[in-house]
N, C-alpha and C positions, 0 to 999 in steps of 0.2 A: 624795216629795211630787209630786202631778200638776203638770203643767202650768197648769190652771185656776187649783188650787188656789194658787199661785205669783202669778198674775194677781190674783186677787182678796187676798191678803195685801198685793199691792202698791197697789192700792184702795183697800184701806181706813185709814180717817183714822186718825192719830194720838191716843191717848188726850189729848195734851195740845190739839189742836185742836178736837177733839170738845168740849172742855172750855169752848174759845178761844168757840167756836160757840152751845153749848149757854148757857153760863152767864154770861161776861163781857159778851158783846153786851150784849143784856138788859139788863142792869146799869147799863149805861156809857149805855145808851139812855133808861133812865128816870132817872139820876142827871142826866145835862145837857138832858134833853128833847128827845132825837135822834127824828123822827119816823120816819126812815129809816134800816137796819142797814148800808147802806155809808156814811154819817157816821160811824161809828164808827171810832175809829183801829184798825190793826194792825201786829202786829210785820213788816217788809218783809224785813228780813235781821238776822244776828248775827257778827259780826265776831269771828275770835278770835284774836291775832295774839301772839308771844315775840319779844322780843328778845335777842337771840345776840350782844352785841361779841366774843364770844371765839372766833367761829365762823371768822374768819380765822387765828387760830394755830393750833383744834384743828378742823379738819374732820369728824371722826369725833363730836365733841358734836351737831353738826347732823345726820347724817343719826339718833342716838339720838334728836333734840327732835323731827325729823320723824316718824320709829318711834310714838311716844309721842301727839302731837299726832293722826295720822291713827287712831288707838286710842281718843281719846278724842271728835272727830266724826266719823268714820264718815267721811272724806273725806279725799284728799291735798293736804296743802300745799304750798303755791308758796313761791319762796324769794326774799325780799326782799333786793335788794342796797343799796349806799352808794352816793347820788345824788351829794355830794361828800367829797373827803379834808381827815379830820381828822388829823391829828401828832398831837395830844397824847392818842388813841385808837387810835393806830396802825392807823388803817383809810384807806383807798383805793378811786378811785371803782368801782365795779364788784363789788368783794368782798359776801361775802354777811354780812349783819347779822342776819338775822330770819325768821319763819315767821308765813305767815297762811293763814286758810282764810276763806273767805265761805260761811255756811251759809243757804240758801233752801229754803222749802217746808216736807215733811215730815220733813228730817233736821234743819233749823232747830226744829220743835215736838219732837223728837224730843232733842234735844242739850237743850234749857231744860228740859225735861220730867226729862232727867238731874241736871241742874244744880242744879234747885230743889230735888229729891224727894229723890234719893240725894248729893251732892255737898255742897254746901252744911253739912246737917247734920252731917258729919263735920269740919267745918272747928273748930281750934284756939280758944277764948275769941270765939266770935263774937256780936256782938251787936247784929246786921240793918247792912245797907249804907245809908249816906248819903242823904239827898234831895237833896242839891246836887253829887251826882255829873252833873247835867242840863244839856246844851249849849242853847245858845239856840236850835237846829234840832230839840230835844225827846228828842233820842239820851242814851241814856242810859249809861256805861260806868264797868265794875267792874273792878279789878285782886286780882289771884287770888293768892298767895302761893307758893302749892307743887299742884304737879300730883297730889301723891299723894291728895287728895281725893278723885279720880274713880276710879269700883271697877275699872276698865279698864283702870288702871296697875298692872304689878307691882310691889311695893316691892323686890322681889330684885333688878329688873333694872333699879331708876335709880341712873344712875350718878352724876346732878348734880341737884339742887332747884332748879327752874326755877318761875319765875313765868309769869301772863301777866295778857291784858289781854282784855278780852271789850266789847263793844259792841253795843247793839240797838240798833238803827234803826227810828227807828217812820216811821208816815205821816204822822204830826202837827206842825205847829211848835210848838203849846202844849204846853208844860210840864207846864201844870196835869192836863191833860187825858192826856199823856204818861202824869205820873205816879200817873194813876188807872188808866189800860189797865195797866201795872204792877203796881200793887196788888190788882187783882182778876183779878190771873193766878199771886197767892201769891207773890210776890216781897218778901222778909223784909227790909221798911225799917225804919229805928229809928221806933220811934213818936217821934208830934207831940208837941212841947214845947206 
């Protein structure tokens, strides 16, 4: 592949922002009466973060959750330590507990786009995520069960069923509002009672 060719791959928008752009505006603009397309909220970042207690006994699980994690956004995780020691967890301050990534941009549209299309559907008895999963700050965040959902894990080479925790950060403080830029980005809530 040329060079150009390479440049201009990396140009161009992601199907799922194309989508963000094309469709949801729009939407989000005639549903509240927005006169203007920057009133409209957007996703700012996606937070996707595992917790490890067991990352100080077995070191070698963490750098597999790290393997795994960067497989699954497209990005390296940083490794989150113990701010304080706990005894009855056997952790100490400094040791490592956890793994997060912060995704921005096009590998943020690019990772939800994974999530919702391919991921999701594969998930065990599921039957749409909570509407009161929503902080007062309008963020929204979901906890994942097992990593093998995402087609990017091999199942041969997990050696532990890890959870995690996923968080979108919009621009918005309303909820409401939140959780319509949500909705009309196909994100599978349980219908309204």
């Amino acid at each position: 592949m040329s060079t150009n060719a390479q440049l201009k791959n990396k140009r161009e928008k992601s199907r799922f922002k194309k989508y963000y752009e094309d469709e949801v505006v729009p939407a989000i603009m005639k549903d509240f009466g927005f006169n203007n397309r920057l009133q409209v909220p957007y996703i700012e970042k996606v937070i996707v973060n595992i917790g490890m207690g067991e990352a100080s006994q077995e070191p070698k699980s963490l750098e597999t959750a790290q393997n795994e994690l960067s497989l699954i956004t497209g990005q390296k995780p940083i490794v989150t330590k113990a701010k304080k020691s706990i005894a009855g967890f056997k952790i100490r301050v400094g040791q490592p507990v956890g793994l997060k990534v912060t995704l921005r941009g096009e590998r943020m549209y690019e990772f939800t786009d994974r999530l919702i299309t391919l991921a999701i559907p594969r998930m065990r008895d599921f039957r749409g995520f909570s509407r009161k999963s929503f902080d007062k700050f309008g963020n929204y965040s979901i906890g994942i069960e097992e990593q093998l959902i995402f087609p990017e894990v091999d199942y041969d080479k997990v050696d532990k069923i890890r959870g995690m925790d996923i968080t979108f950060v919009t621009s918005t403080d309303d909820k409401d509002l939140s959780e319509a830029l949500l909705e009309k980005m196909k994100f599978p809530f349980k219908s309204k009672k």
